[in-house]
N, C-alpha and C positions, 0 to 999 in steps of 0.2 A: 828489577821491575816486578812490582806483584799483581798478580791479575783479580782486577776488583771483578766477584759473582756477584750478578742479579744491583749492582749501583747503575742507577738509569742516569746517564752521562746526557740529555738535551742540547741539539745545536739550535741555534737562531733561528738559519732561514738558509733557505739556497739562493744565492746571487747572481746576476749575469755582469760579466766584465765586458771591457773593450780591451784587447792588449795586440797592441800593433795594428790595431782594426780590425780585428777578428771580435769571435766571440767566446768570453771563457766559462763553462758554471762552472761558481766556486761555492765551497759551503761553511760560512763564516759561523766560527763560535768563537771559546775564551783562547785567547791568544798564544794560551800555554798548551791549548791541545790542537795536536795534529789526526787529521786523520788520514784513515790506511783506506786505499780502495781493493779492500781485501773481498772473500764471501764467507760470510756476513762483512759489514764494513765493520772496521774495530777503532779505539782510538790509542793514541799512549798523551797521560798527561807526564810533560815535561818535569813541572813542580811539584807533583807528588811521585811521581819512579811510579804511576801503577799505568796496567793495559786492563782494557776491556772490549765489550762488544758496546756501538753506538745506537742508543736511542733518540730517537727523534720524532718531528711532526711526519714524517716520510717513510712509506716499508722500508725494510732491509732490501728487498729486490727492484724497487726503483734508486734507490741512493745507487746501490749499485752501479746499473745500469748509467744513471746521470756523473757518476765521477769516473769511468769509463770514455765518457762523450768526450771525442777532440775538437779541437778548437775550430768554428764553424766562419766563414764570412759575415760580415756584418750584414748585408742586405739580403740574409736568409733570415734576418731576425722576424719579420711578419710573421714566413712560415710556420718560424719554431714555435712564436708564441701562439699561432693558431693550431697547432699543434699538440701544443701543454695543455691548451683550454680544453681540448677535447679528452682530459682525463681528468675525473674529479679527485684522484689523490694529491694532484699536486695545485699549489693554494698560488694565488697571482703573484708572478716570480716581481721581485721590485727592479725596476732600472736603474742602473748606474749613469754616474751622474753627469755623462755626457752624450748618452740619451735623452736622457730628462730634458735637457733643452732644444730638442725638436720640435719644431714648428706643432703647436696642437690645433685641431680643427671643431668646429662645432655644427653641429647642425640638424636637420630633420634627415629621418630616413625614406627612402623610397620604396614600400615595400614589390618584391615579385615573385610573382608566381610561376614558376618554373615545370611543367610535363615532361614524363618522360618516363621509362622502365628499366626500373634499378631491381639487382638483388638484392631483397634484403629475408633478412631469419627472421617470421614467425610460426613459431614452433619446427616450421622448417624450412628449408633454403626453397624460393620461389620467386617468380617474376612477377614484379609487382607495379601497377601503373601508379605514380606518384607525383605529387603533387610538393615540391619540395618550397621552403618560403625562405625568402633571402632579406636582407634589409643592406639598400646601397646608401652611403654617403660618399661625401665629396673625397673621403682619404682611401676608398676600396667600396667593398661588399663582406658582409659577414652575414653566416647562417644563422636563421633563429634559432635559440637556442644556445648559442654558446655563451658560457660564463665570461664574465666583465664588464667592467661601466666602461673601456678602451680597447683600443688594439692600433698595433702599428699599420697603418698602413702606404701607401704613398700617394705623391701626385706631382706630376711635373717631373719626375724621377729622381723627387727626395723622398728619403723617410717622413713618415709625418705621423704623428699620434693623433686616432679619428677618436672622439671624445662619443659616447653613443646616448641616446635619447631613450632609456628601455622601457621609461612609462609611456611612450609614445611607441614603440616597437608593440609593448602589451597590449594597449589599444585595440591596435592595426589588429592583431593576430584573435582577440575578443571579438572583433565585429564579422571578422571573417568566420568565425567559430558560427557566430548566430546567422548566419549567412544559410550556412550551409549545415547545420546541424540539423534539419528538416530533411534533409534528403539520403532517399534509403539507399543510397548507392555508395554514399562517402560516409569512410569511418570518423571514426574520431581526430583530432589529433594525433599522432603519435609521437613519441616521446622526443624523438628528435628533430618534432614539430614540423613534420610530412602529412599533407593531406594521401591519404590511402585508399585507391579505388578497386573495386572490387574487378580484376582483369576479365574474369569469367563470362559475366556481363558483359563488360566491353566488347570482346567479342563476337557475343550472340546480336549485339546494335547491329542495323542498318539507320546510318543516318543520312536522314535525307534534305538537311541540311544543318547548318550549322548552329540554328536555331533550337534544334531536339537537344543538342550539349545546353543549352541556356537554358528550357524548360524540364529536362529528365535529368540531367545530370549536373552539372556545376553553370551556374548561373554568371555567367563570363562578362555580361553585359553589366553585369549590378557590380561585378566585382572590379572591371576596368573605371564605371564611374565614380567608385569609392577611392579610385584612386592607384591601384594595382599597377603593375606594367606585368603584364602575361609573355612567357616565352616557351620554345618548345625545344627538347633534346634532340640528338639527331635521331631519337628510338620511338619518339611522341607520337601514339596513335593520333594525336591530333595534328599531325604538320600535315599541309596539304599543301597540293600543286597548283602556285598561281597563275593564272593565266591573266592574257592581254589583247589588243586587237582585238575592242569590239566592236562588230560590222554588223551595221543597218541597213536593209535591204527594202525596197517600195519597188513593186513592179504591177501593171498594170492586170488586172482581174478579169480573164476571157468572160464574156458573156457582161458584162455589169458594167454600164459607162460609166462613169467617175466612182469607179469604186477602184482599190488599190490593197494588193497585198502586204503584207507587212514581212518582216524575215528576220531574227538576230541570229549570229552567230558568233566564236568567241574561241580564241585559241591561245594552246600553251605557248611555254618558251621553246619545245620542239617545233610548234608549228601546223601543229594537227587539231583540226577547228570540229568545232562542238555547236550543235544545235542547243543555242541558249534559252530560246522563245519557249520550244516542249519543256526544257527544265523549269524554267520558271513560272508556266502553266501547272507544272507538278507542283511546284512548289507554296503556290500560292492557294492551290487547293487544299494542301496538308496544312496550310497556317495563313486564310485567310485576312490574319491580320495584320498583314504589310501591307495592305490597301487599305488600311484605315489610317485617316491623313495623324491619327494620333502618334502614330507608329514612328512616322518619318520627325517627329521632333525629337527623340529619343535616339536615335541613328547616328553615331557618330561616323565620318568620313571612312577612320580606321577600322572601324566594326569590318569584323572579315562573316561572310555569306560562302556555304558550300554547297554544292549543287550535283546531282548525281545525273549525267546527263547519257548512262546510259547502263548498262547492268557489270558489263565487261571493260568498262571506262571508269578511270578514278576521279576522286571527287575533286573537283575543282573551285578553287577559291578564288571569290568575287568580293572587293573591297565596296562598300559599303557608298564608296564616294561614286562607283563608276555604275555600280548598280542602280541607285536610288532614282537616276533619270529615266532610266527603264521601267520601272516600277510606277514611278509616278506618271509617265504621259501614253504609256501602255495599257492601264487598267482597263480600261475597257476589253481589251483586245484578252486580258488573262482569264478575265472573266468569262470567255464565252467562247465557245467550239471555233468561230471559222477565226479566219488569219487577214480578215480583210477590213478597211478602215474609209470614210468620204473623203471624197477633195478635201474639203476643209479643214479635217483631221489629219490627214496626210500631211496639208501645207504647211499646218503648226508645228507637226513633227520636222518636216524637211529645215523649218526654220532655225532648228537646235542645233545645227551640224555642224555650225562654225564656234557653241558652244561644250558639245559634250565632249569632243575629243575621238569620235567613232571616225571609222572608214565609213562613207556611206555610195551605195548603187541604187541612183532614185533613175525613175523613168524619166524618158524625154516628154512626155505630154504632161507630166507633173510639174516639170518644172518650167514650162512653159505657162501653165496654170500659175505658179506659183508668182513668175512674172507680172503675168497679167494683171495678179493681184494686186501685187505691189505697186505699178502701175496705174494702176486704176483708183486705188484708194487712195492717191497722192496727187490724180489728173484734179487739170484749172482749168475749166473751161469759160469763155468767156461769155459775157451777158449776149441773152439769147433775142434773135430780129423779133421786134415785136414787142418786144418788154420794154414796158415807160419807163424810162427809170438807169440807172448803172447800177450795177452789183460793185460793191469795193472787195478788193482782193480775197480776202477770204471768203468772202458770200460767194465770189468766184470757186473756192477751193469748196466748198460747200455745196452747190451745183454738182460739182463734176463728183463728190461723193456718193450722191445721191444718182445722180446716171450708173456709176460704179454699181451702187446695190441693184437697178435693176439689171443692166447687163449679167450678175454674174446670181442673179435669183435669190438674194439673200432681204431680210428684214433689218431696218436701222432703226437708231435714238438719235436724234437730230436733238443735242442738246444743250446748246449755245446757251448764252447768259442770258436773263430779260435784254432784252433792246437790242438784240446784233440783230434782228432778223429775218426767224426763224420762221414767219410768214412768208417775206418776200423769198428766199432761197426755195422756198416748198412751192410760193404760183410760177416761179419762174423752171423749175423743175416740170412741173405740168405743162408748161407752153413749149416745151423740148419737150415732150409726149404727145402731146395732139399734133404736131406739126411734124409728129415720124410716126403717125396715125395709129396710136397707139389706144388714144380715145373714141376713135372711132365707132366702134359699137358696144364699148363698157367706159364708164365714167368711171369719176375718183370719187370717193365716198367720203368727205370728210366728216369728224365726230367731234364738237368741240363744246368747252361750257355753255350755257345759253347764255352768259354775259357777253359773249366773244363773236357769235353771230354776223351778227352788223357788224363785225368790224372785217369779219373773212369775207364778208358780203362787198364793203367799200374797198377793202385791200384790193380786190381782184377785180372790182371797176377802174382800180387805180392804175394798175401795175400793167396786168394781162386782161384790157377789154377784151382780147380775141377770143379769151373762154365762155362758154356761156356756163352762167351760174343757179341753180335751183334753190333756193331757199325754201327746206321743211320745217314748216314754223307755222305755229298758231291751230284756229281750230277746222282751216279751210283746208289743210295741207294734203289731206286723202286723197282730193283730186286730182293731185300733180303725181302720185307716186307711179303713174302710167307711163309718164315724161320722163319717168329717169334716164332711158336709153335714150334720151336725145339730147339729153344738156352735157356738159365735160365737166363740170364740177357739181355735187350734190353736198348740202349742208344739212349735217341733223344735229341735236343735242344727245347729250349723255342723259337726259330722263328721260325723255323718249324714245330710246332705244328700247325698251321693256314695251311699250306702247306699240310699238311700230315693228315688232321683230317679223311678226310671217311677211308683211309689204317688203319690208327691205332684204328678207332671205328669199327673193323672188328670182332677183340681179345679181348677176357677177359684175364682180368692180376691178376696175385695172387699177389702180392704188383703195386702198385700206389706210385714211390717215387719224391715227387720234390726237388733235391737240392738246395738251394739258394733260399728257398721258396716265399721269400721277392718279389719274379717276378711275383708272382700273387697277391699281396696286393691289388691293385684295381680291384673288380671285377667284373666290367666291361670290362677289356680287353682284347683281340680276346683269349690270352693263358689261360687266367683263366677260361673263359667258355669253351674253348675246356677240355681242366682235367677235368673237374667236370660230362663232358658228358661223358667221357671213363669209362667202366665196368673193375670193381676190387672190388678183395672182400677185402681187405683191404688197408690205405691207409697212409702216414707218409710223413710230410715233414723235412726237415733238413735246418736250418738255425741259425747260432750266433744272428739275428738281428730279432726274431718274428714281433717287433714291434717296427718304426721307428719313426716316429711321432706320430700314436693317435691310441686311440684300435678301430678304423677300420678294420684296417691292421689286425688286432690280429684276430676280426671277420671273415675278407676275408678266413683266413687261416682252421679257423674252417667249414665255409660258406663249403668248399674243401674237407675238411675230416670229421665231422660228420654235414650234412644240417641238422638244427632245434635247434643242440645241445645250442645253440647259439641265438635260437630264429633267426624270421624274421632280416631284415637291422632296417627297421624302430622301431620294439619292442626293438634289442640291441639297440641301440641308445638310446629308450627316456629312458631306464630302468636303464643303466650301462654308456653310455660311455657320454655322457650330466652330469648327474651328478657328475660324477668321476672326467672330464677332466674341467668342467665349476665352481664346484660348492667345486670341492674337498672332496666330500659323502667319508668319509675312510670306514663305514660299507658298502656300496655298493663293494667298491673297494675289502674289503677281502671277500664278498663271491662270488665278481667274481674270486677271485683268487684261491678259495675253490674249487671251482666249475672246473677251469680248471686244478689244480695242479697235478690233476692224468694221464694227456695226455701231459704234456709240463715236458721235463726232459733237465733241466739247470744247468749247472757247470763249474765254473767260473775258470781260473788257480788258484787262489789265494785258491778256495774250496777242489782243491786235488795236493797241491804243495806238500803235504809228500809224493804223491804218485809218483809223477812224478820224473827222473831223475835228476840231477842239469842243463844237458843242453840238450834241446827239439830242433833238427833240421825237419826244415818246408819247403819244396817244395811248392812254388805260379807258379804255370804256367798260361801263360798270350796271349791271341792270339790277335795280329798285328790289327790296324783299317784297312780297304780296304787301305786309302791313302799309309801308312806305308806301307803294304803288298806290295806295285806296287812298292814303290820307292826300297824295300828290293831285287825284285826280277830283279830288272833291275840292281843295283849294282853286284849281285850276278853274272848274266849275265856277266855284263862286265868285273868284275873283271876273272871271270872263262876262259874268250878268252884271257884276259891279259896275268896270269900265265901259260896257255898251252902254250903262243907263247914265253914265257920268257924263261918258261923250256926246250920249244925246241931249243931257241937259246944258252942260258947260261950252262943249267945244272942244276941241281935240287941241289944241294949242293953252287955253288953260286947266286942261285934265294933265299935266305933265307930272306933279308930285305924287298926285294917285297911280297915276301908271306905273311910277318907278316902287312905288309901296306895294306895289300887286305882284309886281316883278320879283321886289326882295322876297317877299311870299313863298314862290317856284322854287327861288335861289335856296333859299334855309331848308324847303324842307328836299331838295337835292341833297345838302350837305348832312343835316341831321332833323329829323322830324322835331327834335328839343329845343331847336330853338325858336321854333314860332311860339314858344309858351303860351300855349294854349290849355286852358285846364284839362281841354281832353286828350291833353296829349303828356303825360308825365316823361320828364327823361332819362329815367333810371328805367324805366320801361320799352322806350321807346328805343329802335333798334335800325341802324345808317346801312344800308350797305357799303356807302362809301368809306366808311371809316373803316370797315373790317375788311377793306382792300387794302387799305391804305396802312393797318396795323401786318396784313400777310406781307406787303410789300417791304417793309420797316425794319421787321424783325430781322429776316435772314440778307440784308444788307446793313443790320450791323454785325452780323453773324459775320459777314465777310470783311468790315474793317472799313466800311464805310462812312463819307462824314455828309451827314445831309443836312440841308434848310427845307423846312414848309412853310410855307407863306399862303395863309388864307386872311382875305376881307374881315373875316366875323371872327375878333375878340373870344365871344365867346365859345366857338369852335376850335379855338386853341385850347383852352379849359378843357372842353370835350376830348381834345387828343392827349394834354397831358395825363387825363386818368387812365388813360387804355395807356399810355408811355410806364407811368407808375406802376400799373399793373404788368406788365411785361419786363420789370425792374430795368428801364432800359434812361440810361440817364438823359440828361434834356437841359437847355437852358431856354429862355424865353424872354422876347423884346417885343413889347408894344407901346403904346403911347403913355404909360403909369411906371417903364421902367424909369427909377432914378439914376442907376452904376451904368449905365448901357456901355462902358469901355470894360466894366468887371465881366458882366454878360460875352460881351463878344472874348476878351481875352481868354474864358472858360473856353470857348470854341474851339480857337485859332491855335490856344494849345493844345488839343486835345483831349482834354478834361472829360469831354463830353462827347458821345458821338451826335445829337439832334440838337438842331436849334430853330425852334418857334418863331415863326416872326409876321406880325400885321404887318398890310401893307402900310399905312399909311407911318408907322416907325420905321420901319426896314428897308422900304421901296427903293430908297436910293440914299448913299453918300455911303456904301457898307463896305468894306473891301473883307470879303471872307474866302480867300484863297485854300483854305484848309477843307474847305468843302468841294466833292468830286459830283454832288447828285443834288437836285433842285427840285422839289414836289410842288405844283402848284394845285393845294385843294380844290378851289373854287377858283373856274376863270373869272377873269378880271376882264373879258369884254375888248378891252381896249390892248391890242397886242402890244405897242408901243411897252405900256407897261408891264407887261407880263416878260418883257425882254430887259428891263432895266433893275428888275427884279432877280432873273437870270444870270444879270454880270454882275450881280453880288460876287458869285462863285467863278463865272467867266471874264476875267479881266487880269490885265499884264498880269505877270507873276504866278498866275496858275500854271500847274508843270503836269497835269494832269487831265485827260478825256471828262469833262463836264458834259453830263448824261441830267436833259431836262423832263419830268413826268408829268402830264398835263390828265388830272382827272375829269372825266366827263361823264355824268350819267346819262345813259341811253334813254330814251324817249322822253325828254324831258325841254325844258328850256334850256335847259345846258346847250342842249345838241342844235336846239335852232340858233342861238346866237351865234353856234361856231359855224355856222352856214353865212350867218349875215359878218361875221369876220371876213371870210373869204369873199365874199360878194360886195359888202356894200360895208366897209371896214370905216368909214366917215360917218355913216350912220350910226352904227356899231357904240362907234368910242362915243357921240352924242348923246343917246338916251340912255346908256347904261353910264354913265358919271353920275358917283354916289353924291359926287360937292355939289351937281345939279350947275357948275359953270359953263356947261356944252350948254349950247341950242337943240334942241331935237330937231332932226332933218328926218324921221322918219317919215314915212305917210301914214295917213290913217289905219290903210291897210297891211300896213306891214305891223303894226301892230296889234290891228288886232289877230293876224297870222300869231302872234304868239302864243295867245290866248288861247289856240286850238287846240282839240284834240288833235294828237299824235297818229 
């Protein structure tokens, strides 16, 4: 043998075998050389008789070392390879080739974040808090940082080859770079891709909660959302002791009747209970913005909350899911020195208990209260002695809510659909108050549009003669306002509340009611603040429409009947109606709806159709704009000199045409001043009030999905409605005597193509089957009720599966209003001289017509 000096003899590669199932390195080169696991390793080639020392890709003192290694188990192979990776002299050993066919797996990593205090050497050996970064897949966990696109790992307790994602690992490990690169407390990466915090610091922290880690030190909350899973070592300044059993405490407040203490408390897994309320008094003072309802969208259940609940007591950890109901229905209570809360706050809270999951120790008169509530806001009471009339079930369940509110002192929103009632459940609530003498020496104050007047005025001739009723109205009314303490119901309008406020701030009133409550949504203006200064000891308004656009309005309404209930404008606001309306908070939104469910009683036709009849007729009475009124009363005028000099000349038996032409007169300019075409009267100028009821009424019933018919006399008054239809882009179809398709017309209907459908009487009146339609408007009565009923079972006949709700327009002081007097009285006269074909006989008398003719 001759020893080759300084010939660099190169081997391949070091190999890993399987032999017997084990594991062997071997170091494969040319076939002819062996090598020696000598120090240095040396080789001898067979085919040429020389020895030497081996060079390789590998030092001399690792070859060493690796030809040295016995033969290892197979399923240490992970190990070894995660092992080898963690030295960069040795290059990724290849598999042999019964390896190579293990299951391989692919997939995304999970990145985590791992705490905890490792040694490690900078410049020199120290304890260091670290932040170490892992990346899991389905076949194991590998640390960042180690070399390889693979690694063995298992699952199910096979070997498996985990295939790794590094441009996706790099990512992760970038984002969290910029994450955290801003903050002076954490270093850089380091090189074995350990976030590194500065211990020193750490120690000088008082955290007083778990939040100062999110905003001073590493931002946990951004880094879990990005996606992270956070864990802690058992050395982790940050593991903390969680606790459980959270107990709610309400007990009754010495000296303050319906006031009630509040109490939490909260205990480890030893058992030893913590005063949680001062903590989170503390807590919310140092970082008042977990009361900002923004705060709680961000809040994941898992978010852990620490809490220092005492100097000599360790910090205890509150998960984020058991705290947040604290936080949220306690606010008030954080915000302000005493510990104490009203009934009605109390009740709300007691009502959580079956939800939050707490121990709770509530007082026995709270929850006797609480009872009561429940009870009362759920009582039927049945139609009261004295009332004309039957209340149907729910006008029943209506009543007794209203006795509820005054029993228990609170203000409601009586806010039923149009047409359930919302009148008769209010007079028949007042005839249960005077008759438990409650009106006795304070009347009810009602405040309603002045179109509505006359109708509160007839409602309660109808219903409850027993009341007496004051109407303040007109320019005589000064006189009466002496009288108030002796009538049980007083009526004013909402424009003259500014007019009348020192007369009416004279009295106290045993109800406060506004109809159409919607008139004080802004309140700011002259009638809202006028109501709110008038003394009542209780107060209720009535409207379909609480809230039109935004919960402002909804506020305004509360702002009226309970101030505070509601919080300040600006507290609802940032708390409830910002979030709800900008941000879409649905938890915000149900516990404002929680909160006011027990003062706002809503019922939709569709929620009590079994109760209701199959067909609902409805009086809308309508009063005239000033223009209208003038031009009304000057036809009425002229037409009135006409017929007296006709009937003195002719006879009253051949004055019949003229009398019906003086009539249609009334009638048109009831409907719209445009259609007397009159040159002084242009109709693009010219302005209905009945129409712009009748367009309020229209709209937000088809808003709701409704299918109506209007049926007016006058052709041309359809015209009239179509353009205000046009303008409101609200679709339409229309039948009168010049349709040709009238099966196209109706089928638009019936299939629902359309929601309105036009119709003159004299096309429509009868042979229609339009089942598809739920609501019937009739513009202009037709005099003769017969017909105004056969008009009706267009929509009301076999095959409707639906509550048909009839609306009969009428304008106030007008002809309208006497014929529907001579309907109910002398209904044979009626249908006589009001037929437009003129084939009646007139059976009126002389003087009942010319009662028409009168001023009002």
């Amino acid at each position: 043998m001759i020893w080759e000096q300084g010939v660099n003899k190169q081997t391949e590669h070091l190999n890993i075998e399987l032999v017997n199932g084990d594991i062997r390195l071997d170091l494969k080169s040319n076939p002819h050389i062996q090598i020696l696991a000598s120090q240095p390793p040396c080789y001898v080639d067979i085919q040429q008789n020389t020895v030497g020392q081996l060079y390789g890709e590998y030092t001399a003192n690792l070859l060493y070392h690796f030809l040295q290694m016995p033969d290892l188990p197979s399923m240490l192979l992970p190990e070894f390879e995660k092992l080898t990776h963690q030295y960069s002299d040795v290059k990724n050993l290849p598999q042999p080739e019964s390896i190579q066919h293990i299951d391989v797996l692919e997939g995304s990593p999970q990145p985590i974040l791992r705490f905890g205090v490792l040694d490690k050497f900078d410049w020199k050996w120290e304890e260091s808090v670290c932040a170490e970064i892992e990346f899991s897949y389905a076949g194991g966990r590998i640390k960042a940082g180690t070399s390889g696109d693979s690694f063995i790992g298992e699952q199910h307790d096979k070997m498996v080859r985990q295939l790794r994602d590094l441009v996706q690992e790099q990512q992760l490990i970038q984002r969290l770079q910029l994450l955290v690169e801003s903050l002076k407390w954490v270093k850089d990466l380091s090189y074995d891709q350990q976030l590194k915090l500065d211990k020193q610091r750490l120690d000088s922290m008082v955290f007083a909660f778990y939040g100062d880690w999110i905003k001073q030190l590493m931002p946990i909350n951004q880094i879990e959302l990005m996606g992270w899973q956070i864990e802690h070592l058992e050395n982790s300044p940050f593991k903390l002791q969680y606790v459980e059993n959270l107990n709610i405490s309400i007990t009754e407040s010495e000296g303050q009747q319906d006031w009630f203490n509040i109490g939490a408390t909260v205990q480890d897994s030893a058992g030893n209970s913590y005063n949680l309320l001062d903590a989170l008094v503390a807590l919310v003072r140092v970082n008042p913005d977990l009361l900002d309802p923004r705060t709680f969208i961000h809040l994941h259940d898992s978010q852990i909350f620490t809490v220092k609940t005492a100097v000599d007591q360790p910090d205890l950890a509150l998960s984020a899911r058991d705290i947040k109901p604290v936080l949220l229905h306690l606010q008030s209570i954080l915000q302000q020195e005493e510990r104490s809360i009203d009934r009605y706050d109390a009740s709300q809270l007691l009502e959580l208990q079956h939800n939050l999951g707490m121990t709770w120790q509530v007082s026995d008169r709270l929850q006797k209260f609480v009872h009561k509530f429940k009870q009362g806001y759920q009582q039927q009471l049945p139609t009261p002695q004295g009332f004309q009339g039957e209340l149907r079930l729910y006008q029943q369940q209506g009543l007794g809510w209203l006795q509820f509110l005054r029993e228990t002192q609170h203000g409601g929103i009586l806010a039923d659909d149009m047409g359930l009632g919302k009148t008769a459940q209010t007079l028949a609530h007042l005839l249960m108050e005077k008759q438990a003498g409650y009106l006795q020496d304070s009347p009810a104050l009602i405040v309603a549009p002045t179109s509505l007047m006359h109708n509160w005025f007839k409602e309660a001739e109808k219903f409850t003669p027993e009341l007496k009723v004051l109407l303040l109205q007109g320019p005589d009314r000064h006189q009466n306002f002496e009288q108030i303490p002796h009538y049980d119901i007083v009526l004013t309008t909402y424009p003259l509340l500014a007019r009348d406020e020192e007369q009416l701030k004279q009295y106290e009133y045993h109800q406060l009611i506004l109809d159409e409550a919607q008139n004080i949504k802004n309140p700011r203006a002259k009638a809202a603040q006028v109501v709110r200064q008038l003394t009542a000891r209780h107060r209720l308004c009535l409207t379909g429409t609480p809230m039109e656009n935004h919960l402002g309005e909804l506020w305004a309404l509360f702002y009226f009947l309970m101030p505070g209930f509601l919080y300040s404008q600006e507290i609802f606001n940032k708390k409830y109606r910002y979030p709800i309306e900008k941000r879409g908070d649905q938890q915000l939104r149900q516990k404002l709806v929680n909160r006011i469910k027990p003062f706002i009683l809503r019922r939709l036709k569709t929620d009590v159709a079994k109760e209701l009849p199959e067909k609902t007729t409805i009086e809308v009475n309508i009063d005239m704009n000033e223009q209208q009124s003038k031009l009304y009363e000057a036809v009425r005028a002229t037409m009135q000199a006409s017929i007296q000099k006709i009937v003195a000349e002719k006879g009253f038996k051949r004055s019949q045409i003229q009398i019906l032409d003086a009539l249609l007169k009334l009638r048109q300019v009831c409907c719209h001043p445009g259609l007397l075409k009159l040159d002084s009267v242009k109709t693009g100028q010219a302005h209905s009030a009945k129409l712009e009821q009748l367009m309020d009424m229209v709209v937000p019933m088809v808003e709701e999905g409704r299918k109506i018919l209007i049926f007016s006399q006058f052709t041309s008054m359809l015209e009239l409605i179509e353009q205000q239809l046009h303008h409101a882009e609200i679709g339409y179809v229309k039948l009168t005597g010049k349709t040709k398709k009238r099966d196209e017309v109706i089928t638009a209907f019936q299939s629902g193509q359309v929601p309105v459908f036009l119709i003159s009487l004299k096309a429509g009146g009868v042979g229609l089957n339009l089942t598809a339609a739920d609501t019937v408007i009739h513009y202009d009565p037709w005099w003769n009720p017969a017909a105004e009923d056969q008009a009706s079972d267009r929509a009301w006949r076999i095959g409707q599966d639906k509550p048909v709700f009839v609306y009969k327009l009428i304008t106030n002081k007008s002809i309208e209003e006497k014929i529907l007097a001579l309907q109910q009285n002398k209904a044979e006269l009626a249908q006589s001289i009001l037929s437009t074909d003129h084939e009646g006989e007139a059976k009126l008398t002389e003087n009942d017509v010319m009662n028409l003719f009168e001023k009002f």
